[in-house]
N, C-alpha and C positions, 0 to 999 in steps of 0.2 A: 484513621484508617490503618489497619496493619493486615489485610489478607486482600490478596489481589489475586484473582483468575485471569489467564491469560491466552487465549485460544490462538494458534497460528504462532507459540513464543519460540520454535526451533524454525522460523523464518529467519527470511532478510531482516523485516523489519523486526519481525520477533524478537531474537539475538541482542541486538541493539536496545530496544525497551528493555529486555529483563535487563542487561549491563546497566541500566540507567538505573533502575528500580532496585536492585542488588548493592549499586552505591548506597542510595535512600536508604538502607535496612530495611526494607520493607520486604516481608512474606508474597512471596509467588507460586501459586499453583499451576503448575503447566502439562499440561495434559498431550500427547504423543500417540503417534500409532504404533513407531517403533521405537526401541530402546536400544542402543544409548543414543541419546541425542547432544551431540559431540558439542556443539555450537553452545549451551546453555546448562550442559550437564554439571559442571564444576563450579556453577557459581553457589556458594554457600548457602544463598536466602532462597536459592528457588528447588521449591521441590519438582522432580519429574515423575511424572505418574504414567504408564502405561495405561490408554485409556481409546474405547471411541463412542467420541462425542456424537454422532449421530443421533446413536442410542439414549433415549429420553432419560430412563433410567439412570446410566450411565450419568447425564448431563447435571441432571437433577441431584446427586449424591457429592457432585464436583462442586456445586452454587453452595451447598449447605456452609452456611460461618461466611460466606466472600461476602464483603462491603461493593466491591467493584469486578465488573467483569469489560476484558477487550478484548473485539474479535477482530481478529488480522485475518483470517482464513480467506481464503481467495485464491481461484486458476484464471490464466489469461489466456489457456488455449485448451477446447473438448467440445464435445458434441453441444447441441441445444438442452438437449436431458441435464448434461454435467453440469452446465453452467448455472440450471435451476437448484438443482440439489444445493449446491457449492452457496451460491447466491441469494435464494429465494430462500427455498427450503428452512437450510441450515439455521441462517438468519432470524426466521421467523420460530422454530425450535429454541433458538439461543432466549431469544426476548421472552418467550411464554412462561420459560424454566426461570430466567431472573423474577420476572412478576411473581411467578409463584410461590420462588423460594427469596422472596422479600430484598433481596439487592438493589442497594439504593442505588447504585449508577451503571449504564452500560455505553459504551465507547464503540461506535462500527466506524471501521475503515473502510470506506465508500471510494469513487474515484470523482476527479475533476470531469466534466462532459455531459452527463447524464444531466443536466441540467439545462441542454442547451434548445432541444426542443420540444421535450415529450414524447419525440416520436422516433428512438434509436434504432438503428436500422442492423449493427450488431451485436448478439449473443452475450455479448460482454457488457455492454452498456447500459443493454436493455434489462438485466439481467439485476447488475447495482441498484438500479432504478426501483424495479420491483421489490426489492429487499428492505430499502431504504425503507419504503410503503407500508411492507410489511410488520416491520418492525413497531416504526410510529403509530399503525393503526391497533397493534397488539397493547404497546404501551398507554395509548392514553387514557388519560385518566388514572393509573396509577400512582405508587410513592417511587417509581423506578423511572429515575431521569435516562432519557437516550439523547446523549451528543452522536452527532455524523461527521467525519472528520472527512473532507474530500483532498485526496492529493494530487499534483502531477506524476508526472515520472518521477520516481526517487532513486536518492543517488548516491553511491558512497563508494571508498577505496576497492569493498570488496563487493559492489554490487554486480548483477548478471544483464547488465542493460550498454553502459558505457563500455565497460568491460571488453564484453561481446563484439559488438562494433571494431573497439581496438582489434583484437586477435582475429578477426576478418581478414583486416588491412593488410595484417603479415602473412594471407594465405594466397589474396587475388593481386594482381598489378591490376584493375581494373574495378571498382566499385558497382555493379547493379544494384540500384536505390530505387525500391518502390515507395510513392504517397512522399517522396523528395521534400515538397512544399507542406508538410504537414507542421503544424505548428503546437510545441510544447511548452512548459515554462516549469522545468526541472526544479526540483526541490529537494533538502539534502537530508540524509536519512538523522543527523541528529538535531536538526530543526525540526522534522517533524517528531521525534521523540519528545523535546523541548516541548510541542504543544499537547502530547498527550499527558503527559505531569501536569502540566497546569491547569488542563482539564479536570483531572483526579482531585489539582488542590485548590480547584474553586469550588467544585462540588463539596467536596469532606474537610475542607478549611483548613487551611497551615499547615499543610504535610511536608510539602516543598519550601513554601515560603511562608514567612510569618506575618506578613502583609496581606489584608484583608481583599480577596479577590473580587470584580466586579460579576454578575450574574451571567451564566449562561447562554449562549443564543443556539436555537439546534444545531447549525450546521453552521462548520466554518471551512473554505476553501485553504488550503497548505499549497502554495506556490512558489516560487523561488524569485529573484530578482530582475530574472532574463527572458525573454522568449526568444526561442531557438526555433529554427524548421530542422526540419529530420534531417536533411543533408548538413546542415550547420554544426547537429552536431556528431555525425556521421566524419567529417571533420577537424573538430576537435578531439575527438578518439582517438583520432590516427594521425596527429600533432603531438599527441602528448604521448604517444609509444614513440615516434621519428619513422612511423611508415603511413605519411598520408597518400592514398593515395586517389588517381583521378575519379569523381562520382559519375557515373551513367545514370539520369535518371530513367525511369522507364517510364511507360506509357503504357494506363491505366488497364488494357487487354493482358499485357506482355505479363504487367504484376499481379495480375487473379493466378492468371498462368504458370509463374515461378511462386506463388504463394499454394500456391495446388497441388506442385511437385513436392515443395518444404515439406507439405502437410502428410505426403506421403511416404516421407522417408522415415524412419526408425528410430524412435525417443521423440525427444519435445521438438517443437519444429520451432526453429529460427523464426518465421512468419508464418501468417496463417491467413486464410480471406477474412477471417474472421477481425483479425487486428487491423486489417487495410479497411475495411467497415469503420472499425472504433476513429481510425486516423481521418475521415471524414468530418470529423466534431473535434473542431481545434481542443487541446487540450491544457489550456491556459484559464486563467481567476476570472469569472462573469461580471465582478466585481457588485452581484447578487447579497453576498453574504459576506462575513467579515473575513478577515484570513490573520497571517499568521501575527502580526504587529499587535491582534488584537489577545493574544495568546502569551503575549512578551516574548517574541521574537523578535527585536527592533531591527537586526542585521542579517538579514538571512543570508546566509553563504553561497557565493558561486559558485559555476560550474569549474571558472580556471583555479580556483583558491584550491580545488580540489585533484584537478586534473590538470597541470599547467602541460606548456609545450616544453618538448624534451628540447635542452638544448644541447649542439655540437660534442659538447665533452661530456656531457649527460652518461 
């Protein structure tokens, strides 16, 4: 395999794969709304293309020569409309254009939860789900394999999750924590990179490794070692900056309420009703499907290996 597409690659996780894939030597085409795209501009093997992918056209001219295409694209907070676009929509555009422009493999970054009843009750959830659907029902029976990688929270030095949490701690003396008891089991953003390579080189054979990979299963869950509730690690955020500070849980009125006002302030909202929905459906491995061990991730990384507590002299 030497040409890889890669949708959502001036992301969090995006950034990270091409870094990984740019070791590899391997060719990446990364397509952008705007230019320069700082995070991924200077890596030698990846080209940036000003591009939007919506547009079939567009999409269709980008797949021409790729072996592999992965779509990271994904919002966690917008209207019911956005989340279909983004989710549904998009998704099912992505798959139609691989089938047609003969791409043997395609990669969606799905999330952990969507799994847990059929029946999600947030925008976000429901949304994955539909995609997920959409995609497999476009694909089968084709020569274009679709893996579904489901993750938890993901995590890393520079992510906008732990992060966030920390620089809170240094604003309040006082923590308000809605959905407190919600339960996650974090997973690190280059373990989850680890299983999309291996993905790439079980499908297209010895890219990565020269070891004969075993077959495919559609979906594998990406989890990490630990499960944490949201206070837990609301927490450790504010451990490992040296300002933890006291949690208030709230109570379940109080948090629509202050997810409401979030919603209405100006840029991305810290919380949404929408994300207190999602936090209903723990977000931890069903242990449905295989996960990351089966990927050759034997050690998946902690949260403290990442984030220890600050100590005194720190």
């Amino acid at each position: 395999m030497k040409h890889l597409l890669v949708l959502g690659a001036s992301g969090f996780v995006g950034h990270h794969l091409c870094e990984a894939l740019n070791r590899a030597n391997l060719h990446v085409l990364a397509p952008t709304r705007r230019i320069p795209a700082r995070s991924i501009q200077t890596l030698p093997m990846v080209d940036v293309v000003q591009a939007d992918i919506t547009n079939p056209q567009v999409l269709e001219r980008l797949m021409k020569g790729v072996d592999a295409v992965v779509n990271l694209v994904a919002i966690l907070h917008g209207s019911p409309q956005e989340f279909h676009q983004v989710h549904v929509a998009l998704p099912s555009l992505i798959a139609q254009c691989a089938k047609d422009a003969g791409v043997k493999q395609l990669i969606q970054m799905s999330a952990l939860g969507i799994q847990a009843t059929g029946r999600e009750s947030s925008n976000y959830l429901t949304s994955k789900a539909q995609g997920e659907a959409a995609m497999t029902s476009i694909l089968s029976g084709s020569s274009c394999a679709l893996t579904v990688l489901r993750p938890s929270v993901i995590f890393a030095k520079d992510d906008q999750f732990i992060n966030l949490l920390a620089q809170l701690q240094k604003l309040f003396p006082i923590f308000p924590l809605a959905s407190a008891q919600a339960r996650f089991q974090p997973v690190w953003v280059g373990d989850v990179v680890s299983a999309v390579l291996y993905v790439l080189n079980a499908r297209q054979g010895g890219v990565f490794n020269p070891l004969a990979s075993p077959p495919l299963e559609p979906v594998y869950e990406l989890a990490g070692p630990e499960v944490k509730t949201f206070a837990e690690l609301v927490r450790l955020a504010g451990e490992h900056i040296g300002h933890p500070r006291p949690i208030l849980p709230l109570p379940p009125s109080i948090a629509r309420l202050q997810a409401w006002m979030m919603e209405m302030m100006p840029g991305k909202p810290v919380m949404s009703r929408d994300n207190l929905d999602s936090m209903l459906t723990p977000n931890v491995a069903s242990a449905k499907h295989p996960g990351l061990k089966t990927l050759g991730v034997l050690a998946p990384k902690s949260l403290l290996s990442v984030f220890p507590p600050l100590k005194p002299n720190d």
